[in-house]
Each structure stands twice: as C-alpha cells, then as structure tokens.
Legacy VTK file of the C-alpha trace (Angstrom):
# vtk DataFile Version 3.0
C-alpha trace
ASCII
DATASET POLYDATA
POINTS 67 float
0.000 0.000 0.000
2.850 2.460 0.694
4.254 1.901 -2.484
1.052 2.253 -4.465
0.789 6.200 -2.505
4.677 7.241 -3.611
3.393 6.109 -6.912
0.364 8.257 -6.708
2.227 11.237 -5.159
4.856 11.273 -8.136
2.452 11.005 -10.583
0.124 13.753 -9.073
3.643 16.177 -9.174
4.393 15.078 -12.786
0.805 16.506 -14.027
1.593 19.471 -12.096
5.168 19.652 -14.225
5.392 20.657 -18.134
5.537 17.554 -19.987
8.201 19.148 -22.466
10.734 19.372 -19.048
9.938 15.603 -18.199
10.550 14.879 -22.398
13.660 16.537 -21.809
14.629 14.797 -18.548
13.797 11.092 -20.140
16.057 11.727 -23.608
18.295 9.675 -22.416
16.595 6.841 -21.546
16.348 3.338 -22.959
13.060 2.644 -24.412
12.706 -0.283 -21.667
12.609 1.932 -18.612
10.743 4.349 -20.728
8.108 1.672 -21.180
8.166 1.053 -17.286
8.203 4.631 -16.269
4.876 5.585 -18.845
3.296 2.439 -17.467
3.564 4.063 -14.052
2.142 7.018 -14.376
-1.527 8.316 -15.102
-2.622 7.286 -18.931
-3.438 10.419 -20.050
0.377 12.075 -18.720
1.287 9.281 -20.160
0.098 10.289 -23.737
1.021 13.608 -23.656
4.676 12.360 -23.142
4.323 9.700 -25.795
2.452 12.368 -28.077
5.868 14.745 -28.004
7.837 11.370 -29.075
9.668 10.777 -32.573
7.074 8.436 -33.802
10.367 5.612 -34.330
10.709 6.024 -30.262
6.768 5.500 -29.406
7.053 2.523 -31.768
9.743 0.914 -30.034
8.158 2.310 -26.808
4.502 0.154 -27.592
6.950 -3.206 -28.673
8.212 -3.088 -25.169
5.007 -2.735 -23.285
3.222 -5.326 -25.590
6.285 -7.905 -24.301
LINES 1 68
67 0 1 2 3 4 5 6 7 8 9 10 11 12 13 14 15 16 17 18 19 20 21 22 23 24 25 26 27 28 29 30 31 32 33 34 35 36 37 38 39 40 41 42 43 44 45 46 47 48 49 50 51 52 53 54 55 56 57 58 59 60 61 62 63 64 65 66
C-alpha cells in the first residue's frame, strides 16, 4: 500500500510539471525503462509524453510494453 501512494504522489507532481521538461529529462533513456516509467504514471500524462515522441521512439516504446 505504501508503495502504491509514492506512486500516486509522483504522478500527481508530474501533471503538475510541463511535460516538455519531463521529455527533456527522459532523452536519455532506454526505451525499456521508458516503457516502465509511462506504465507508471496516469494514462493520459502518459500520452502527452508519448504524443511529443519521434514516432520511431513511441514505436519501439509500444513493442516493449506489448512484451
């Protein structure tokens, strides 16, 4: 349970940052733990990340959530 509410409260301050900063914080990333991260946060934060993506990235992005 105390891991599901730190999951909550970062997501909750991620909405409340601009999703271009968190874009810029994740460049360097792998798309694995991208794929993690985006699966831990709120769908629609989620999308507006993904949406701000090269469209090669969100591909490999969707391979590694659909394994």
């Amino acid at each position: 349970m105390e891991n599901q509410q730190i999951t909550n409260d970062i997501s909750t301050l991620l909405e409340k940052t601009n999703v271009n900063l968190v874009l810029h914080a994740l460049q360097e990333e792998n798309e694995h733990s991208l794929a993690i991260f985006l699966l831990t946060i709120s769908p629609k934060y989620s999308a507006s990340i993904l949406s701000r993506m090269k469209s090669e990235q969100r591909n490999d992005i969707a391979r590694e959530i659909a394994v």
